[in-house]
N, C-alpha and C positions, 0 to 999 in steps of 0.2 A: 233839456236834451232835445236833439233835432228832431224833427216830424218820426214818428215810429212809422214802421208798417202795421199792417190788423195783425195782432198775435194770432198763431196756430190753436187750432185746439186742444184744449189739456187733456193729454194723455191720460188713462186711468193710475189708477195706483200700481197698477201690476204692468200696465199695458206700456210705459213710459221704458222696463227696463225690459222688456222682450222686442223695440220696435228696430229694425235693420240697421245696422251703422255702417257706410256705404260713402266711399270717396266722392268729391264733387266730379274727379273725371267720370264715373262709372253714373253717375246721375242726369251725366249729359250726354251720355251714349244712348243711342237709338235704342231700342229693343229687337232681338233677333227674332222674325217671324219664326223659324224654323227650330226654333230650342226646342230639344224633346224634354218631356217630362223625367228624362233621369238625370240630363243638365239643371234643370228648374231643383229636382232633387239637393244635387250638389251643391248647389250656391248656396238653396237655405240652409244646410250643414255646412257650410261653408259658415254661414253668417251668423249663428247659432253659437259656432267655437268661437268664435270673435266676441260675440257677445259677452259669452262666458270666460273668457281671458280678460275682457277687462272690469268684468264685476269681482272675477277673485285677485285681481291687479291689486297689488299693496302700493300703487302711485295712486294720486289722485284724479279722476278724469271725467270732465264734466261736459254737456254738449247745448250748445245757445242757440238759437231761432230768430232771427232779427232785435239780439239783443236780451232776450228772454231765457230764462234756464231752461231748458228742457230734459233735462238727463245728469244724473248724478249717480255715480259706482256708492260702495261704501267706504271705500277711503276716503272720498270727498266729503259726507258726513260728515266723516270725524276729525276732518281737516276743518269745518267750519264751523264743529260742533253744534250738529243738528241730530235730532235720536230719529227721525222719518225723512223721508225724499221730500215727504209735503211742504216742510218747511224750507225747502229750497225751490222745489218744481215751480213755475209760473211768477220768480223773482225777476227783475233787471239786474243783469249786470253789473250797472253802475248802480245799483243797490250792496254790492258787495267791491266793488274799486274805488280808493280812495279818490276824492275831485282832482288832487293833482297830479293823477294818471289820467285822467278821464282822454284830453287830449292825445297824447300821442295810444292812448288805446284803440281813439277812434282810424286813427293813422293807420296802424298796425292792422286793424282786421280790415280797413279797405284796401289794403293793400293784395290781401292774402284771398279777399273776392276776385279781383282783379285779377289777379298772375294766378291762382289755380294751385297756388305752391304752399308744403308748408312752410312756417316760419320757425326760424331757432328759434335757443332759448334767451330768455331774458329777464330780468330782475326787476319787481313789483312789488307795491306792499296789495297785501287783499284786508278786506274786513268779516271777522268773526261772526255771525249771530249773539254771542255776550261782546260785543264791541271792538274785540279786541285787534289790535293793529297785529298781521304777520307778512315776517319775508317771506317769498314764495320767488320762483323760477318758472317763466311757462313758456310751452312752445304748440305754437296750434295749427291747423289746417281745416280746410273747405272738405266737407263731407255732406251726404245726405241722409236723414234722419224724417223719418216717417212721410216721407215722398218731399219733404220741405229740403234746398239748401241750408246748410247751417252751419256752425264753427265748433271742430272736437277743440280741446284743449289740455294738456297734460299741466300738473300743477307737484313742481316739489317744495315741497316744505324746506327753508334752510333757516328759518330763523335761529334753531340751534347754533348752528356752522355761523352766522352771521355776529349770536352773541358770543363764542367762542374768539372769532377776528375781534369783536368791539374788544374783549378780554386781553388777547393777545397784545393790541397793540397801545392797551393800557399798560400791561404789563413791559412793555419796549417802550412807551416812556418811562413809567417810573424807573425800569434799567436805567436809561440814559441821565435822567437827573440827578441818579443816586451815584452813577459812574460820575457823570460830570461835576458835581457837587460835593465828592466825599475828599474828605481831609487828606485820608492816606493816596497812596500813588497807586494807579493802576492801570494797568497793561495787558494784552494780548500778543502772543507772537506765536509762528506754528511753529511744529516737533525740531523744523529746521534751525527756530531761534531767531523768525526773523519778526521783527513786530508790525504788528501791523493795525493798533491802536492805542491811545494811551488818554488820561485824561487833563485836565488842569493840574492836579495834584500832583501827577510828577514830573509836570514842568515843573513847579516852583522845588519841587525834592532835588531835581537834577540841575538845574537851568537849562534845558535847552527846550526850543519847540517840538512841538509834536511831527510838524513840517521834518523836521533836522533827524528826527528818530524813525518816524515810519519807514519801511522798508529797510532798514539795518538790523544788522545782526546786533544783537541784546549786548553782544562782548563790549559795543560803542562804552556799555554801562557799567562796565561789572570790571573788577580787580583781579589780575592774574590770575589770585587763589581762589575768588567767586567764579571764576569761567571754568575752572577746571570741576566744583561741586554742581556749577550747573550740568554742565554735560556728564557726569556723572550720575546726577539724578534724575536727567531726561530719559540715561542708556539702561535702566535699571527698572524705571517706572514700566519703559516700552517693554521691558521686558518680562514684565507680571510681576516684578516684588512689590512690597507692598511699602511705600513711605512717607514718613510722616508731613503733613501736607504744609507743617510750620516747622521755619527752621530761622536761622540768621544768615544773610550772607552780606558783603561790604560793595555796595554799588560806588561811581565815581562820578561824581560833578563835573561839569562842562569845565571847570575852572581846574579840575584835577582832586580838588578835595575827596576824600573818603567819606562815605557815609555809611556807617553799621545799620543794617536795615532788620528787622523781623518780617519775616516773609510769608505771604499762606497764596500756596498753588492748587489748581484746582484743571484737570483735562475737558476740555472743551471735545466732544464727538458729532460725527456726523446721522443722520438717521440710524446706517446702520450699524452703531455704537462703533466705529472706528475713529482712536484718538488721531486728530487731525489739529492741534495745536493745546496752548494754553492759556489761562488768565492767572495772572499774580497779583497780589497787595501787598505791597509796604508801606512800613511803619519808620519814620526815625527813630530810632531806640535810643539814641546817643546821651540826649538829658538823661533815662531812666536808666542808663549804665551808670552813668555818673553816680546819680543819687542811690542804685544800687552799692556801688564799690562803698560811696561816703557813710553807707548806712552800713555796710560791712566793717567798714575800718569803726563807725562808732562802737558795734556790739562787740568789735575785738578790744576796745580799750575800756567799753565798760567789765567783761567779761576779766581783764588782766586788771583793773582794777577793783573789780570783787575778789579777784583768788589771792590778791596783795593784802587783803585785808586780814586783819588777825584774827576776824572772828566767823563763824560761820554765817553763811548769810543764805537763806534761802525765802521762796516762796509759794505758798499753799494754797491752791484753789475751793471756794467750801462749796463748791455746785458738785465736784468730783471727788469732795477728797481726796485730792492726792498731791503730792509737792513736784510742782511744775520744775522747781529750777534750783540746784545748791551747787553753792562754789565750790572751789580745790580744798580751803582748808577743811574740809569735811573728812578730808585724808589724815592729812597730820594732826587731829583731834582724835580723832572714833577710829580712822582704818578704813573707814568705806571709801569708796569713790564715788562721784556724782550720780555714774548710771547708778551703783547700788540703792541708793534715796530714791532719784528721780522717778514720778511714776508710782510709787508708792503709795501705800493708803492709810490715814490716821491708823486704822487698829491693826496693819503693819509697823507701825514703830513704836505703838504702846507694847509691842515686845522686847523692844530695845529699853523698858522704861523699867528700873529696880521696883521693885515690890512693893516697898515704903514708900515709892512718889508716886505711884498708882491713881490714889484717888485723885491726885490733882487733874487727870486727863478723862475723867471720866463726863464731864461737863464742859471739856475743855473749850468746843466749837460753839457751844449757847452763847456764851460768852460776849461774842460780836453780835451779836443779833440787834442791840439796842444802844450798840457803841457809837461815838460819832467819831470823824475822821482826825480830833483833836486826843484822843484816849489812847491811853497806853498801856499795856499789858507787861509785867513781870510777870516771873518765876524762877525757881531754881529747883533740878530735879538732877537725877543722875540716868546716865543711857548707857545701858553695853557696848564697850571697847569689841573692836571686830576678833580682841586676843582674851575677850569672853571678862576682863576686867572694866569697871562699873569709871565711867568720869564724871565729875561734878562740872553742870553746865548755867549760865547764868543768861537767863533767854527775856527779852525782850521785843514785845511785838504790836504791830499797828495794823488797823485798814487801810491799804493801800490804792483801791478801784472797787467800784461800787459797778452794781447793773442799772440796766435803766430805768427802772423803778427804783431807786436807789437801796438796793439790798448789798450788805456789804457781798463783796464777788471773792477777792483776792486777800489772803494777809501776808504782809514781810515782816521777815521774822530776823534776830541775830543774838546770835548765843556765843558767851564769849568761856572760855574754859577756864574755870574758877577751881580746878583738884589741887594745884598746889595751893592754891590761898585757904583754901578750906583747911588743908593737913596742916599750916603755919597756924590757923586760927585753935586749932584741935590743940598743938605743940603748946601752945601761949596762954591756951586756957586758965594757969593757974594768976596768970599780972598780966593785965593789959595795959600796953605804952600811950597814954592820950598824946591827940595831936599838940598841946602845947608843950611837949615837952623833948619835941621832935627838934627845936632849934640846939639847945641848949647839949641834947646829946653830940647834934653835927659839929658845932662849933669845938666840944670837949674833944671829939674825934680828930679834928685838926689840929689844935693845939697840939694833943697828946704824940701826933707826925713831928710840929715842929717846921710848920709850913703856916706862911702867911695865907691870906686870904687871896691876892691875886696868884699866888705859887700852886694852889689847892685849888684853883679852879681851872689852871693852865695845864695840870697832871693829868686832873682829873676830868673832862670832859668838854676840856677848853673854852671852860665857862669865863667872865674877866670878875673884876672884884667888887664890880657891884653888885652880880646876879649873887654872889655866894654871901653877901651882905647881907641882900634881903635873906635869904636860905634861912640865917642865922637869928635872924631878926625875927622871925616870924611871917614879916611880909610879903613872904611867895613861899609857894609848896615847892621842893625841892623836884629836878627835872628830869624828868627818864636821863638827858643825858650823864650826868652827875650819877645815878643809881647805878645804870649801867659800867660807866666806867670803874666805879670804887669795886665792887664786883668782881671785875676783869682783871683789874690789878690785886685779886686776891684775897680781898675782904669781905668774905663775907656779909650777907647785910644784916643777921643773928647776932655775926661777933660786933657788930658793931652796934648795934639797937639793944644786943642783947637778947638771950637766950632764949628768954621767955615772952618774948615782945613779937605781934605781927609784923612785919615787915614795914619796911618804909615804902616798896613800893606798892605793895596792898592797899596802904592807905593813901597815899597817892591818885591810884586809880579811882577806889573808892570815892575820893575827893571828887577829881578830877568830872568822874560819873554823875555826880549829883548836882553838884558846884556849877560845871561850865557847859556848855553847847558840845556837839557832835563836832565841831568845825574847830575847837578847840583843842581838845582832846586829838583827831587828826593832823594837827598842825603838828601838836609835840611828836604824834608819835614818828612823823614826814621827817622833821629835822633831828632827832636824833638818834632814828633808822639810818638816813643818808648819809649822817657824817659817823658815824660806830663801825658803816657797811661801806667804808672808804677807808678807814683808818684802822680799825680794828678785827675784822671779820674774824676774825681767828675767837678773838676773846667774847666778841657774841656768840659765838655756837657753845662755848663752855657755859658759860651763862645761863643759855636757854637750856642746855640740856637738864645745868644745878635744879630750874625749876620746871622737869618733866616735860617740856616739848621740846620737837621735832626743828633742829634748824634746817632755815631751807634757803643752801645760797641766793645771793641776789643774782639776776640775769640784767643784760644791761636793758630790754627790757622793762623790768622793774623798776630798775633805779631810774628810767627817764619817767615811768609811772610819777613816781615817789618826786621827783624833781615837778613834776606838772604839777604835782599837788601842792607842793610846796608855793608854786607861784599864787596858785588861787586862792591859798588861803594870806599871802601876802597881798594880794591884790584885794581880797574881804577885809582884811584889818584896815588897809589903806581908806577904804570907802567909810568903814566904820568910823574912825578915828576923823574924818572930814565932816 
């Protein structure tokens, strides 16, 4: 530092904050011979409130001597965090101003020697006593201080305010990178609608520039019917209702295209919270509409192909106990309806369970515990009819979803109404008809018409003459369509099997159930559902009623169900068969 002057004398410990604080111009004024002692009075109470205004001063204000502290309030303590005056009294200056102020500091106070004047304020870092760097504010002036010229200095602390702006304007970039960088589109326009920013994002949403939209009205964007929800929702908002801040609306592309957007608005206000515009974000929805609708139309045709099936089909959660989801035919079986099931809880429908099948349900759920996802669960039990009569059901069930610790979660379940075959098995008890003997009756049964073998398959179920070959042969189980028709045209299938005998098409099924795949069995029952339920519909409902259920016309609907099916499983044999 440059040549000092000789420092002043150190003030006592008390005597440092009782000494005059006195302008430089009042320090270069002459002395009036002629002051009377109640002048002399005045000043020193004069000088005394002075004093005492700025030791109870919550600013900080300290007074230097060629460089040297000399005077320190207590806010400046604790601005430099010092616990006594001592620790400051008889420092340099430039023991508490960083070096690269040192220069224009020196500027500044020769300045203020010089002109006599204070100076504003101005923005400095100081140094702590624990080291530490703070912003400060100061503005000083020429005063005199124990008969010596010297420099007051007012000192505000803004380091606060300083990391609040470093915050602030952190906070206004990450804004701007996350505006300018985010996917969705986004925008600003005031209550008028007119924009007045926008980012990358919905250029590429719209095509145009930012350039091309700023300063236009939002309608440049928006479809007849989105201009009219906007200003509706603008006139409504201003008005204090209260709305929901995401909705859809269809904005327009430079090129004219429509674009369905999900929108989320939010009122941009001024200090004093008066709404003076807004900021929106859109989304293209358009892919997620799609796969919405496509995921729509899937659940409606799994849903119409569950309630098409003949059997009921539901499924049981074992975290809840309760059955998540059963088809329609749960109606035409039992009487209930889906809501009656749905939601339900296992020892909610061991009431529906007869007496006698009781105990089978009582371990029912352990069951899966150590099953794997190849196991298969039977049963046969009876459940109360909603007309308070008991039906025999034939239930069949698997794991379907596991959790992720692999505990089984979920099982699917399908029960197929076994009451009539049970009452034929009950009838037939005393002679049972074995399957080999099942040709030799059809073929006697034809004969005894009086019809060839292509004439009896063309009657009956517009079979040709080799499927009723095989029938006869043994070499194919005879065909729901074949059962069905003989039936229809009024035969019986007791008077024809015989009185005492199960049915042909009990054992059929039964076959069919053990014998072939799930794909198989759906195939027969597709082809000749579709062609009975085109040709015949009348003679199926007598039919079905002969063996206790509910016919339930086909919808066309159904029948393009029952047709889809039919492809897939033409399209499975085809792969098979290659």
């Amino acid at each position: 530092m440059a040549e000092r002057r000789k420092r002043p004398r150190r003030p006592s410990t008390n005597q440092h904050t009782r000494q005059p604080l006195t302008s430089a111009s009042s320090h270069r004024r002459p002395p009036v011979r002629s002051t009377t002692a109640a002048t002399e009075t005045a000043l020193h109470e004069s000088e005394e409130r002075y004093r005492q205004l700025v030791e109870l001063s919550p600013t900080p204000v300290a007074v230097h001597v060629d460089g040297t502290l000399a005077y320190v309030n207590p806010a400046a303590l604790a601005l430099f965090g010092a616990q006594s005056a001592e620790e400051l009294i008889g420092k340099s200056i430039w023991d508490i101003v960083p070096s690269d102020y040192h220069e224009q500091t020196k500027q500044r106070l020769s300045q203020i020697r010089s002109e006599g004047r204070a100076a504003e304020f101005r923005e400095l870092k100081l140094i702590r006593l624990d080291g530490e760097l703070i912003d400060v504010e100061v503005a000083s002036a020429a005063i005199t201080y124990a008969g010596h010229p010297a420099i007051q200095t007012v000192i505000r602390n803004i380091s606060d305010q300083k990391r609040v702006e470093q915050a602030l304007r952190a906070s206004e970039e990450r804004y701007r990178n996350l505006f300018e960088n985010a996917n969705d589109a986004i925008a600003t326009f005031t209550v008028e609608g007119i924009t007045t920013s926008l980012n990358r994002g919905a250029e590429v949403l719209l095509g145009w520039t930012r350039d091309e939209l700023i300063g236009q009205s939002y309608n440049t964007v928006l479809t007849p019917a989105a201009r009219t929800i906007a200003a509706d929702r603008t006139r409504r908002f201003l008005a204090g209702e209260d709305m929901p801040s995401i909705f859809e609306i269809e904005m327009l592309r430079k090129d004219g295209t429509p674009v369905l957007t999900e929108a989320r608005t939010r009122p941009i206000r001024d200090r004093q919270g008066t709404v003076i515009g807004f900021q929106g974000t859109y989304r293209d929805i358009r892919e997620r509409k799609q796969a919405e609708h496509q995921l729509r139309e899937s659940q409606q045709l799994q849903e119409h192909i569950a309630d098409t099936l003949p059997e009921i089909l539901y499924l049981y959660d074992l975290a809840t106990r309760r059955v998540l989801y059963c088809n329609r035919r749960i109606t035409t079986v039992l009487g209930y309806t889906p809501a009656d099931i749905e939601g339900k809880t296992i020892e909610h429908l061991r009431q529906l369970v007869h007496a006698d099948d009781a105990a089978q349900f009582a371990t029912w759920d352990q069951q899966f515990a150590s099953a794997s996802d190849d196991d298969r669960f039977e049963s046969r039990y009876r459940l109360k009819h909603r007309n308070g009569a008991y039906r025999w059901l034939h239930v069949r069930e698997r794991i379907c979803t596991r959790t992720e610790t692999g505990a089984p979660a979920r099982i699917l379940g399908i029960a197929s109404d076994i009451t009539a075959t049970r009452s034929i098995h009950e009838l037939a008890g005393r002679q049972h008809l074995k399957r080999k003997d099942l040709p030799a009756r059809l073929r006697a049964f034809r004969e005894k018409l009086g019809y060839t073998q292509a004439e009896f398959g063309r009657i009956f179920g517009g079979l040709n003459q080799r499927q009723i070959g095989s029938y006869e042969t043994g070499a194919a189980d005879p065909s729901f369509d074949l059962l069905f028709a003989l039936q229809a045209h009024g035969y019986p299938l007791e008077y024809i099997l015989g009185p005492s005998s199960p049915t042909l098409l009990d054992e059929t099924l039964l076959h069919l159930t053990s014998g072939y795949s799930q794909q198989a069995v759906m195939a027969q029952l597709a082809e000749a559902i579709q062609r009975m339920a085109a040709q015949q519909r009348d003679a199926i409902a007598r039919v079905l009623r002969e063996l206790g259920l509910d016919p339930t016309p086909f919808t066309d609907t159904e029948r393009a169900l029952v047709e889809r099916a039919q492809e897939s499983v033409a399209l499975h044999r085809k792969k098979t068969k290659s």
